[in-house]
C-alpha positions in Angstrom: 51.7 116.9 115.9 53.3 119.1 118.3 52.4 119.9 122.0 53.1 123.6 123.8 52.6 123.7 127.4 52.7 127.3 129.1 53.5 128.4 132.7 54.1 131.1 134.8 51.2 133.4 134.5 49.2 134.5 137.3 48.3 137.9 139.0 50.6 140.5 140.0 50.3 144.0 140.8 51.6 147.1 138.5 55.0 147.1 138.7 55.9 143.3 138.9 57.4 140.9 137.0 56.5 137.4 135.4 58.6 134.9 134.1 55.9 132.7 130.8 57.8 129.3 129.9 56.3 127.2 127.0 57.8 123.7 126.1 57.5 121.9 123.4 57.2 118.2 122.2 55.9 116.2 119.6 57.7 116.1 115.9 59.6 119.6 116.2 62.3 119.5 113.4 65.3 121.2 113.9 65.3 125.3 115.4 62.3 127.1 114.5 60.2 130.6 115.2 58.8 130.7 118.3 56.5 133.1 119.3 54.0 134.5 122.4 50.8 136.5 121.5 47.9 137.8 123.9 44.2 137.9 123.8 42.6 140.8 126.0 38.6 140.3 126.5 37.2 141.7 123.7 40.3 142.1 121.6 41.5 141.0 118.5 45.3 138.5 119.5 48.0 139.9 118.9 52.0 139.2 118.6 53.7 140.2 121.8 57.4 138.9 120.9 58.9 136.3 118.4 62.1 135.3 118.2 63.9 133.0 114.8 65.9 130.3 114.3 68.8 132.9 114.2 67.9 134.1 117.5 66.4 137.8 115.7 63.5 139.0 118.1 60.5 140.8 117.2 58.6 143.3 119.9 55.3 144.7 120.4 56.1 148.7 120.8 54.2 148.7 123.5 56.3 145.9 125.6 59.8 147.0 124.1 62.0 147.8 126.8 60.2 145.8 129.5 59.8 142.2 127.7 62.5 139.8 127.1 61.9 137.2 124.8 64.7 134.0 124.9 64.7 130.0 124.1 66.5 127.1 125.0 66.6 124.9 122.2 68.1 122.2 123.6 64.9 122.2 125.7 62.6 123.2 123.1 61.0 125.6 125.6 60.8 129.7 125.0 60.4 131.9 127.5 59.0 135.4 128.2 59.9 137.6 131.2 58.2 140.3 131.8 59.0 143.5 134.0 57.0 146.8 134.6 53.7 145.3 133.9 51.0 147.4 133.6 47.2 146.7 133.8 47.2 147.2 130.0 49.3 144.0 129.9 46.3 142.1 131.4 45.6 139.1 128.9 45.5 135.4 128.2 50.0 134.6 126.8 49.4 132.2 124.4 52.5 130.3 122.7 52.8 129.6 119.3 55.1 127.5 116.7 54.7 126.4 113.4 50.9 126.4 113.0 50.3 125.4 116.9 48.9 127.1 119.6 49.1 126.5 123.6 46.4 126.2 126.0 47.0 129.6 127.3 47.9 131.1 130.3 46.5 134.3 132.3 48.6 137.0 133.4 46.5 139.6 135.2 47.8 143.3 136.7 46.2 144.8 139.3 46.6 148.4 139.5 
């Protein structure tokens, strides 16, 4: 079983910047994927940013540029800053590894 617990969200206005941290515990073997999606009301979740075991990252076009995804695996936490935000951006940051999700956090953007 593995635990994620998410931070950092919370409301900001357009323009601002966020800083999601998810850590993990439980039976996590070795380096592996991590990854954050989003879940806007009444839309389908989708993958904001991943990043492997090698460190390769994965973006969402419409965050590239502005999102930075990173890990620190002697802490087995992954983090997600996020600059520019836009209201579009507004969404529930969930975390995700190996067939787990987190509880979730809410980033809203005001405009």
């Amino acid at each position: 079983q593995v635990q994620l617990v998410e931070s950092g969200g919370g409301l900001v206005q357009t323009g601002g910047s966020l800083r999601l941290s998810c850590a993990a515990s439980g039976k996590i073997f070795g380096i592996n994927s991590r990854a954050w999606y989003r879940q806007a009301p009444e839309k389908e979740r989708e993958l904001v940013a991943s990043i492997s075991s090698s460190g390769t990252t994965y973006y969402l076009d419409s965050v590239k540029g502005r999102f930075t995804i990173s890990r620190d695996n002697a802490k087995n936490t992954v983090y997600l800053e996020m600059n520019s935000l836009k209201p579009e951006d507004t969404a529930v940051y969930y975390c995700f590894l190996r067939g787990f999700w987190g509880q979730g956090t809410q980033v809203t953007v005001s405009s």
